[in-house]
GUGUKOL-865095 format. One record per residue (C-alpha): residue number from 1; chain; x, y, z. Coordinates in steps of 0.5 Angstrom, whole numbers. Layout:
# GUGUKOL-865095
<site><i>NUM</i><ch>A</ch><x>X</x><y>Y</y><z>Z</z></site>
...
//
This chain:
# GUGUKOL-865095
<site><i>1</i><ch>A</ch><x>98</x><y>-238</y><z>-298</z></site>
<site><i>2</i><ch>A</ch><x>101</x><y>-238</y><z>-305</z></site>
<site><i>3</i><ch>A</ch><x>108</x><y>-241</y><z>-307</z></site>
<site><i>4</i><ch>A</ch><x>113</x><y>-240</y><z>-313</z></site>
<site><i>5</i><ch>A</ch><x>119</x><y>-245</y><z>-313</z></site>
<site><i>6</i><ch>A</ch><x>124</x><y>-241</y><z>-316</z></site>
<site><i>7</i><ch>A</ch><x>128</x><y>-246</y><z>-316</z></site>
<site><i>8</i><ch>A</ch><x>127</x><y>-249</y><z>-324</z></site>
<site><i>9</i><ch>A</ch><x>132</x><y>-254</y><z>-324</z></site>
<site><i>10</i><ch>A</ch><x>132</x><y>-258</y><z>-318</z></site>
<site><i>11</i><ch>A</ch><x>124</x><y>-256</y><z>-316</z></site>
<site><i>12</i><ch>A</ch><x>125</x><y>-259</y><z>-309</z></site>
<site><i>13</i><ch>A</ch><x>119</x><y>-255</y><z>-306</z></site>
<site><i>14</i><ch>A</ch><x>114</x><y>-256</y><z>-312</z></site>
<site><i>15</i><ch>A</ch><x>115</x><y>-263</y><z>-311</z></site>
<site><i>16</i><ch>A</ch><x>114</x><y>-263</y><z>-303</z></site>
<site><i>17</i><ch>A</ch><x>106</x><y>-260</y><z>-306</z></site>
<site><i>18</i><ch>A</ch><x>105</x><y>-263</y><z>-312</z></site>
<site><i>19</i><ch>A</ch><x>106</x><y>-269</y><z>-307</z></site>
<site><i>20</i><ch>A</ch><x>101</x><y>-267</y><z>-302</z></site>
<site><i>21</i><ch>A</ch><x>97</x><y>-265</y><z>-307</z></site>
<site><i>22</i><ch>A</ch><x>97</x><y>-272</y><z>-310</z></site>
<site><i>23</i><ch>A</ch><x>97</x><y>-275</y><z>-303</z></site>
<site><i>24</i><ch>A</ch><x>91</x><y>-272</y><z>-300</z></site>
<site><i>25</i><ch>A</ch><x>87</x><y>-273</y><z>-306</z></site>
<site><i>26</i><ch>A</ch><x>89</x><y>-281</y><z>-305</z></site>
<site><i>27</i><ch>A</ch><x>87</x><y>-280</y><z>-298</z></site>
<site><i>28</i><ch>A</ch><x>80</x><y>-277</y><z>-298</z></site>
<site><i>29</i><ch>A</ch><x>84</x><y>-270</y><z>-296</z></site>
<site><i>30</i><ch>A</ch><x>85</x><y>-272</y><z>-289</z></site>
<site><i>31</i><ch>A</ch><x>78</x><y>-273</y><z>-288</z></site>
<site><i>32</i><ch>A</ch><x>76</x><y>-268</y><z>-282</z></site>
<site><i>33</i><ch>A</ch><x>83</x><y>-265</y><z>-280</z></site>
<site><i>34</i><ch>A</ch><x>84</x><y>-264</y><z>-288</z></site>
<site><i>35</i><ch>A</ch><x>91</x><y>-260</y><z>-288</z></site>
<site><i>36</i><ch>A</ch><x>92</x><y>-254</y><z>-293</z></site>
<site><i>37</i><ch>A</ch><x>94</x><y>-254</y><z>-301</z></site>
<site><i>38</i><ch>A</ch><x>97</x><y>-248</y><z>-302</z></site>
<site><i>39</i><ch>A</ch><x>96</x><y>-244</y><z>-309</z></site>
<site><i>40</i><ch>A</ch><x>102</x><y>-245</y><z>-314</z></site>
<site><i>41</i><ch>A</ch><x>99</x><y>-245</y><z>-320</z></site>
<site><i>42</i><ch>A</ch><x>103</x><y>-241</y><z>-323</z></site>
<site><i>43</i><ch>A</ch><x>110</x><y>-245</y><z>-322</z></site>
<site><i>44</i><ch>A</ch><x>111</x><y>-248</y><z>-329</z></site>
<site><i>45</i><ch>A</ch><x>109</x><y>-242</y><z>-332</z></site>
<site><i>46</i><ch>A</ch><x>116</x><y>-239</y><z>-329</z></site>
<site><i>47</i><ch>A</ch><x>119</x><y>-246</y><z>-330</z></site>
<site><i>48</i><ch>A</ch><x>118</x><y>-247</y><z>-338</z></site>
<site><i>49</i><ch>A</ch><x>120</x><y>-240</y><z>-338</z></site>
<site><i>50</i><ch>A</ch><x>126</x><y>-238</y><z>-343</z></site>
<site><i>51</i><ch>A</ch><x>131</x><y>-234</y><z>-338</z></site>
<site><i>52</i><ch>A</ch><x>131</x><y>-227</y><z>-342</z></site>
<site><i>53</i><ch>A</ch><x>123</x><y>-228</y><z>-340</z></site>
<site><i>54</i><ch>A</ch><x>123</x><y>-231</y><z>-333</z></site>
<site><i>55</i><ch>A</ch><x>124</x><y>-223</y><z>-329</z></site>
<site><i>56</i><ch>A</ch><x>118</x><y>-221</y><z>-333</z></site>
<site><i>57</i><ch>A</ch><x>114</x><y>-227</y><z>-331</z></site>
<site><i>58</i><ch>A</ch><x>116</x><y>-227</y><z>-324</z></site>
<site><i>59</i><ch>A</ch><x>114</x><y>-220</y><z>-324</z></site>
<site><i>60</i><ch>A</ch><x>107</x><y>-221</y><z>-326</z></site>
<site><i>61</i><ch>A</ch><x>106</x><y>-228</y><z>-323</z></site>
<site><i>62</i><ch>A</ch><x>108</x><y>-225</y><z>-315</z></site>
<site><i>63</i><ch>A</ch><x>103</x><y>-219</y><z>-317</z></site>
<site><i>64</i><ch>A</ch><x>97</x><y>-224</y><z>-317</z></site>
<site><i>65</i><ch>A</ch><x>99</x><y>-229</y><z>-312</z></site>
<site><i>66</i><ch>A</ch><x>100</x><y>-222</y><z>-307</z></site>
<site><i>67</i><ch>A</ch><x>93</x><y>-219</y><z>-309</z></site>
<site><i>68</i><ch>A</ch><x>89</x><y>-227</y><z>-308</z></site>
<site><i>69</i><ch>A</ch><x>94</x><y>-229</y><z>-302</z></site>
<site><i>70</i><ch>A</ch><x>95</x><y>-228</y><z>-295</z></site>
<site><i>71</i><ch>A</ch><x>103</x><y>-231</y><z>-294</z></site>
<site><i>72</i><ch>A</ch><x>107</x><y>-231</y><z>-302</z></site>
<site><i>73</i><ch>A</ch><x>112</x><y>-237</y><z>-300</z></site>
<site><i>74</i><ch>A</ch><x>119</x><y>-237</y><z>-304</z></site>
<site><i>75</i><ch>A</ch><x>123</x><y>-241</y><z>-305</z></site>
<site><i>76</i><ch>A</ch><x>130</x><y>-238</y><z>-309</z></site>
<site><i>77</i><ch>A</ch><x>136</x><y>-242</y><z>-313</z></site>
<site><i>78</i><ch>A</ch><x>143</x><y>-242</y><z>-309</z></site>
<site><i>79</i><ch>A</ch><x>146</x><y>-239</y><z>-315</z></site>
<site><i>80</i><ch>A</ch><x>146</x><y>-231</y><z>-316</z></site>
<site><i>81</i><ch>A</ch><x>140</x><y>-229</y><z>-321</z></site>
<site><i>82</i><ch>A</ch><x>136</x><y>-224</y><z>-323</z></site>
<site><i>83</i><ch>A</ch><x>129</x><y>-227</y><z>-320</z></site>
<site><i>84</i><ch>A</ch><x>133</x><y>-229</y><z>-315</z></site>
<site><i>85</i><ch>A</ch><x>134</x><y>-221</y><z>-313</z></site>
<site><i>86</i><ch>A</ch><x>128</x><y>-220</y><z>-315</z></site>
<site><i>87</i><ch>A</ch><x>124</x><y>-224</y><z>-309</z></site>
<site><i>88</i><ch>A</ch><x>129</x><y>-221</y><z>-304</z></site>
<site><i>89</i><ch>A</ch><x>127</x><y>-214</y><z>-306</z></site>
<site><i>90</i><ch>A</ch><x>120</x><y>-216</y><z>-304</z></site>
<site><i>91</i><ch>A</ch><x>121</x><y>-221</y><z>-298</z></site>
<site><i>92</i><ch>A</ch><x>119</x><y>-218</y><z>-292</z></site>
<site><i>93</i><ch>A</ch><x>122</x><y>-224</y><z>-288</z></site>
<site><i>94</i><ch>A</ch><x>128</x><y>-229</y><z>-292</z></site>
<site><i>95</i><ch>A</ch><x>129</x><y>-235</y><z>-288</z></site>
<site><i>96</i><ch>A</ch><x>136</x><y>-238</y><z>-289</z></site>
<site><i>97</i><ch>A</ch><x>138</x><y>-245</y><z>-287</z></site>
<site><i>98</i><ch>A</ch><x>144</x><y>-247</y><z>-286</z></site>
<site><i>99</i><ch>A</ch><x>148</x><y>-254</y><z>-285</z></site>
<site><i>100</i><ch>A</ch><x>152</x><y>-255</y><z>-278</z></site>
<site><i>101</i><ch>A</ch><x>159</x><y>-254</y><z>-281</z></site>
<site><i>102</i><ch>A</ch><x>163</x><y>-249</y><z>-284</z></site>
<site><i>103</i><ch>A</ch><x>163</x><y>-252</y><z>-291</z></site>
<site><i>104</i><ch>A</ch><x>155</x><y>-248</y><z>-291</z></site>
<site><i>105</i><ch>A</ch><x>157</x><y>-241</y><z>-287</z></site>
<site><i>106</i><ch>A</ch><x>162</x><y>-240</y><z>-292</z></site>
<site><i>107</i><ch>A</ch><x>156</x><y>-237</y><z>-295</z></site>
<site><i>108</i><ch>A</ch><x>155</x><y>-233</y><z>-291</z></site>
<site><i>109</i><ch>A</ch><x>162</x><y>-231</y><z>-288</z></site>
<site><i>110</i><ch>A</ch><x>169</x><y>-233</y><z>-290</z></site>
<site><i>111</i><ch>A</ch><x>174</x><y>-234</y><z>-284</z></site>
<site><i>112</i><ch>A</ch><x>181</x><y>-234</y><z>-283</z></site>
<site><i>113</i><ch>A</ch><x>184</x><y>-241</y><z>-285</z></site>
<site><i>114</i><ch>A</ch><x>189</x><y>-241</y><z>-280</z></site>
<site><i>115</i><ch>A</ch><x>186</x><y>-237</y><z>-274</z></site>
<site><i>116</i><ch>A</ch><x>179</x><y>-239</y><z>-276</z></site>
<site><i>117</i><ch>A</ch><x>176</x><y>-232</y><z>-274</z></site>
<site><i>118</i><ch>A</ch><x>171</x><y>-229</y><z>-278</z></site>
<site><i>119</i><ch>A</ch><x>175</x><y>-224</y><z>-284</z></site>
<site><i>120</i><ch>A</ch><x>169</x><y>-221</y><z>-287</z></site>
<site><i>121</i><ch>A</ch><x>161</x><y>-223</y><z>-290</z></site>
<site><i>122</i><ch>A</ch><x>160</x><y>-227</y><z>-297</z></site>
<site><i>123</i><ch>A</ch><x>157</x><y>-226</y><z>-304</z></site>
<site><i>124</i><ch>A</ch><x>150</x><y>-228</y><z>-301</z></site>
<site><i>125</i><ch>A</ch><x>150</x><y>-223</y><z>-294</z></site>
<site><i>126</i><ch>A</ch><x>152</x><y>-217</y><z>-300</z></site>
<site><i>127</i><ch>A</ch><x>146</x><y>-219</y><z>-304</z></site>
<site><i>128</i><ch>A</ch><x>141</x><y>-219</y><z>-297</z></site>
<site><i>129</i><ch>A</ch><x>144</x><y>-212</y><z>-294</z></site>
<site><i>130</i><ch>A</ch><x>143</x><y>-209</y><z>-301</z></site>
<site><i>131</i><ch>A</ch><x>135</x><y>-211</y><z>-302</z></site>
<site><i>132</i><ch>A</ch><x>136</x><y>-209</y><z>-295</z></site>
<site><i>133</i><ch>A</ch><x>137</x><y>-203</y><z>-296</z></site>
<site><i>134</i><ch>A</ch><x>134</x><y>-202</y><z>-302</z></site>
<site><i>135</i><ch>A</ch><x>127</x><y>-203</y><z>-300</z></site>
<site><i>136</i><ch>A</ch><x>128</x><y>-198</y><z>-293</z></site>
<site><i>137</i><ch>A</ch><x>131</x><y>-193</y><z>-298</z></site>
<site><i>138</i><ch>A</ch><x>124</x><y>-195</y><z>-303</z></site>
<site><i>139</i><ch>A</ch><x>120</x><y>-196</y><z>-298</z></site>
<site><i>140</i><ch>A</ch><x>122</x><y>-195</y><z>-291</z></site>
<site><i>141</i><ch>A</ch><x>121</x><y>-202</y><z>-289</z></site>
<site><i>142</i><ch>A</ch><x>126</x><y>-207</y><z>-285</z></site>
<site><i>143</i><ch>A</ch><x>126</x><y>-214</y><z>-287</z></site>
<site><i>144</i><ch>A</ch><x>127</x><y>-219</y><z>-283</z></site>
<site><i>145</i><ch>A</ch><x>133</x><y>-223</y><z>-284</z></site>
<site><i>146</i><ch>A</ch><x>134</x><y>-229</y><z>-280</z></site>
<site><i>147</i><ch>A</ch><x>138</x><y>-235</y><z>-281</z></site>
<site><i>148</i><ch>A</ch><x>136</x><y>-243</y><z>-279</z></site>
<site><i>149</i><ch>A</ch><x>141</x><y>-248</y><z>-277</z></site>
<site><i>150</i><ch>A</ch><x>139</x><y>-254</y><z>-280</z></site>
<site><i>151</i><ch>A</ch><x>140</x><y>-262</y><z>-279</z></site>
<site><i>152</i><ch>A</ch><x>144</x><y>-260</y><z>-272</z></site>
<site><i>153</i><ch>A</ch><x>148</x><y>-266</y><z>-269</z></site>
<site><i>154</i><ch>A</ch><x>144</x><y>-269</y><z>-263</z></site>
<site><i>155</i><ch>A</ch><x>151</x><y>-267</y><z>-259</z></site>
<site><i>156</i><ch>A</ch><x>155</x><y>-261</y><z>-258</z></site>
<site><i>157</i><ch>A</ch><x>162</x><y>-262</y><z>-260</z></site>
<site><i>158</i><ch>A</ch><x>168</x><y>-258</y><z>-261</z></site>
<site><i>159</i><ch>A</ch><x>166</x><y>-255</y><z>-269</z></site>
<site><i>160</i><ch>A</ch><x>160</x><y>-253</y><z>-268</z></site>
<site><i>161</i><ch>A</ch><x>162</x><y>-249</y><z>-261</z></site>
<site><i>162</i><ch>A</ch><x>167</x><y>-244</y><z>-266</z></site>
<site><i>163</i><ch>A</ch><x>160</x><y>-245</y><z>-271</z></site>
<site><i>164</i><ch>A</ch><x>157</x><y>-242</y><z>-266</z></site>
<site><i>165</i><ch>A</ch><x>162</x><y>-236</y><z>-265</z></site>
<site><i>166</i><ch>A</ch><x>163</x><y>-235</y><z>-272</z></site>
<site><i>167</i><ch>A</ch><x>155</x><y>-234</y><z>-274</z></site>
<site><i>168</i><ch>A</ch><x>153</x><y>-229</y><z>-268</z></site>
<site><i>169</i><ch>A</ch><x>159</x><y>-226</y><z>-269</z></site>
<site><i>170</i><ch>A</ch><x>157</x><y>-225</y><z>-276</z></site>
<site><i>171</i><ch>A</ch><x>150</x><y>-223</y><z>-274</z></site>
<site><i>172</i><ch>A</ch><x>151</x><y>-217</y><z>-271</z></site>
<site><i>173</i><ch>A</ch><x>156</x><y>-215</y><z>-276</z></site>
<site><i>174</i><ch>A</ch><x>150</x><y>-216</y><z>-282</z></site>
<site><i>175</i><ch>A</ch><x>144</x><y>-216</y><z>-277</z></site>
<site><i>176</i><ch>A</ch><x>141</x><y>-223</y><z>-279</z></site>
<site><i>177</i><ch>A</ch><x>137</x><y>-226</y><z>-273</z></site>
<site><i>178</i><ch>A</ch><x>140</x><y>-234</y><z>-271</z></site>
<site><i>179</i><ch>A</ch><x>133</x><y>-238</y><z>-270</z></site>
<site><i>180</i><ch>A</ch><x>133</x><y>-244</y><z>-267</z></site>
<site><i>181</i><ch>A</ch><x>135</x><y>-250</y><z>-272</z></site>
<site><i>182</i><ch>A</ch><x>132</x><y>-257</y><z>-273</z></site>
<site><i>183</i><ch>A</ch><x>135</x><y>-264</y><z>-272</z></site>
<site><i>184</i><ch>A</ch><x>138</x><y>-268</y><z>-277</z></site>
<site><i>185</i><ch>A</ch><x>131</x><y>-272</y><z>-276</z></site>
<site><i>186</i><ch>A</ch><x>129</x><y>-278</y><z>-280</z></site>
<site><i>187</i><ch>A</ch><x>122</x><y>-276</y><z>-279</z></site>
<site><i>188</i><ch>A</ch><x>123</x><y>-270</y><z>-284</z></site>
<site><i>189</i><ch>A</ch><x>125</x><y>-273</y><z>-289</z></site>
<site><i>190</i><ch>A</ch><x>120</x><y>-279</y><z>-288</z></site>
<site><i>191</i><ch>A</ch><x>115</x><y>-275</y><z>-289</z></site>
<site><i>192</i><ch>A</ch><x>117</x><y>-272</y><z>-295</z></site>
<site><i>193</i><ch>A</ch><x>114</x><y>-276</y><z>-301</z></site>
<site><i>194</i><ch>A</ch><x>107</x><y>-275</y><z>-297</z></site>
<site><i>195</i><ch>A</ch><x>108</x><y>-267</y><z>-297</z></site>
<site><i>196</i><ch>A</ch><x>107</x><y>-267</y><z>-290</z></site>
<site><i>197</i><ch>A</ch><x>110</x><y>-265</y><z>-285</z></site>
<site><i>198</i><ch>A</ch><x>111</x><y>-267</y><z>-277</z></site>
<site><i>199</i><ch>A</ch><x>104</x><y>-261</y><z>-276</z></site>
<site><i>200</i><ch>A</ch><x>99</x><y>-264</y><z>-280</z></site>
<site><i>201</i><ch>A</ch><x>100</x><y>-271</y><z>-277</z></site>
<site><i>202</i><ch>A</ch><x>93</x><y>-272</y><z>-274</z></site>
<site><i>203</i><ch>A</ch><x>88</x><y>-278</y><z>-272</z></site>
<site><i>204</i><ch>A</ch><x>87</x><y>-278</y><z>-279</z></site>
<site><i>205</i><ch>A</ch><x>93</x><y>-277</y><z>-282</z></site>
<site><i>206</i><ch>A</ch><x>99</x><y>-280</y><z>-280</z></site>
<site><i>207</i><ch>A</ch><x>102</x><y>-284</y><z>-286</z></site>
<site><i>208</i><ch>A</ch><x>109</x><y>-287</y><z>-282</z></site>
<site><i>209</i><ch>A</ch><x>108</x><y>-290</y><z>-275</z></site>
<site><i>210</i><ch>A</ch><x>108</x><y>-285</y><z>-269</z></site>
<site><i>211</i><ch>A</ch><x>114</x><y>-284</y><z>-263</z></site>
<site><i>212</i><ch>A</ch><x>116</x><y>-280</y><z>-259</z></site>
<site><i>213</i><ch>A</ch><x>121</x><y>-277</y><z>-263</z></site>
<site><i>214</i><ch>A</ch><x>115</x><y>-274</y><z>-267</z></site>
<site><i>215</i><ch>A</ch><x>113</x><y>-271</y><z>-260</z></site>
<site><i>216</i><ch>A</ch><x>120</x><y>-267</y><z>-260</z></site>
<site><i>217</i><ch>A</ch><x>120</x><y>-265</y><z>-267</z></site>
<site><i>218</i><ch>A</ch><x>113</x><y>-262</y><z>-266</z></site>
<site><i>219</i><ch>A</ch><x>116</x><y>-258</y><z>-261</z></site>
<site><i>220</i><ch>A</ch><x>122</x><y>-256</y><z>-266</z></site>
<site><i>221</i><ch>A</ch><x>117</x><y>-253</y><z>-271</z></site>
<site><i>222</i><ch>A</ch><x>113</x><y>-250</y><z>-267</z></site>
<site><i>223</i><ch>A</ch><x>119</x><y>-245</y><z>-263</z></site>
<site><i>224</i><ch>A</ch><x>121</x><y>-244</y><z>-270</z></site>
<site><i>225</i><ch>A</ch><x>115</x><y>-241</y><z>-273</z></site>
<site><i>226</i><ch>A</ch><x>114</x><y>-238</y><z>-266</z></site>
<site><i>227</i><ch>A</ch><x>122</x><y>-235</y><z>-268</z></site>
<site><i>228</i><ch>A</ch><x>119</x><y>-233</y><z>-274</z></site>
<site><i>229</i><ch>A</ch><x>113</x><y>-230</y><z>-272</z></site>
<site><i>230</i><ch>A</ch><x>107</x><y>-234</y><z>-274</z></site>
<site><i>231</i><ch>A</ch><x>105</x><y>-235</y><z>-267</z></site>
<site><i>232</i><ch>A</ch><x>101</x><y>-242</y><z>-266</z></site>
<site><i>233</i><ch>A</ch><x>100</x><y>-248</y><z>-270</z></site>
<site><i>234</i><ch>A</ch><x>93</x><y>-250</y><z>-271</z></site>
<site><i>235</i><ch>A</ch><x>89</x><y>-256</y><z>-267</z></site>
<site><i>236</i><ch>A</ch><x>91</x><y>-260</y><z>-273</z></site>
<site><i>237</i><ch>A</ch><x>98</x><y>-261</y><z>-270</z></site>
<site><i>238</i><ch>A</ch><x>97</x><y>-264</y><z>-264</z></site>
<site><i>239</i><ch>A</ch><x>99</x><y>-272</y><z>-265</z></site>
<site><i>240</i><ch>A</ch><x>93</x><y>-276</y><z>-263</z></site>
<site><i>241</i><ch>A</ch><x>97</x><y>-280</y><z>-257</z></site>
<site><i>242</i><ch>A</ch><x>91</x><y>-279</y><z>-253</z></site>
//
């Protein structure tokens, strides 16, 4: 697998890998349950980039990881740019995740201030339906869209029971698929200044003490990869409660 944070400003995702890399390297790899370092070489040649120059560099850069790699993971900028486009263009699956609140959908869809019901999709939803259509057009190939809730509140209230509405409404008019979200766990940000994540804890990896709600949050991301059609984690990610 390759990377390319196209974030430049913020990075989050290179962070997550410089810190994995570094973590493993303090660690001994994990030893025999030794979790995966993806490629992101080419990350800072695209970071230290002047704008007129980053569209021409992601194009050279996603040619090579797509010829050395499996799976190109892709993290884009919130902000609507060129390479940003691009990566979309070439995506045959884009995942969006989406807080639990109306402050997030209104990325997606606005609605009605008074009634709340759903008036017409945003910006974002443009953008994807146009790379959509662009690459069945260009290559007669779908690509998959499909939205994450993210940091779902343990209990079901009034707000999210209309979210809810709103969002399926909206899928079926912009043909985006709603996967099954994440709880707002504090596992998942305690793992991150180790760039891990809740499938690499193992006998010999486990940085933070165990609990069953490590369990949960396991069975939480496997039916999200399963969701996004990556059918199984591997061995490694069975915590050693046994």
């Amino acid at each position: 697998m390759a990377v390319l944070d196209l974030d430049l400003r913020q990075q989050t995702m290179g962070h997550f890998f410089a810190n994995r890399a570094a973590w493993l390297a303090a660690n001994g790899g994990g030893g025999a349950d030794a979790a995966a370092a993806p490629d992101q070489r080419r990350r800072d040649a695209l970071a230290k980039a002047p704008d007129a120059e980053q569209l021409g560099r992601f194009e050279t850069a996603f040619a090579e990881v797509s010829q050395a790699a499996d799976f190109v993971l892709i993290d884009t900028p919130g902000a609507d740019t060129a390479i940003s486009r691009a990566s979309h263009n070439r995506a045959d699956l884009i995942v969006t995740p989406m807080n639990d609140s109306f402050v997030d959908f209104d990325m997606l869809g606005v609605v009605d201030p008074v009634t709340l019901e759903l008036k017409r999709h945003s910006l974002y939803a443009e953008t994807v339906w146009a790379s959509r259509k662009q690459r069945a057009t260009a290559e007669r190939k779908q690509i998959d869209w499909v939205v994450l809730r993210n940091r779902l509140a343990p209990t079901e209230a009034r707000n999210r029971r209309r979210l809810d509405e709103r969002v399926e409404a909206l899928s079926r008019k912009v043909g985006f698929r709603v996967g099954p979200g994440l709880r707002d766990r504090v596992i998942y940000r305690e793992l991150f200044p180790f760039g891990l994540t809740v499938a690499d804890l193992s006998p010999t990896i486990r940085p933070v003490a165990m609990s069953l709600q490590h369990v949960a949050a396991r069975q939480e991301l496997r039916a999200l990869m399963s969701a996004l059609g990556f059918t199984g984690l591997d061995e490694r990610e069975r915590i050693a409660a046994e």
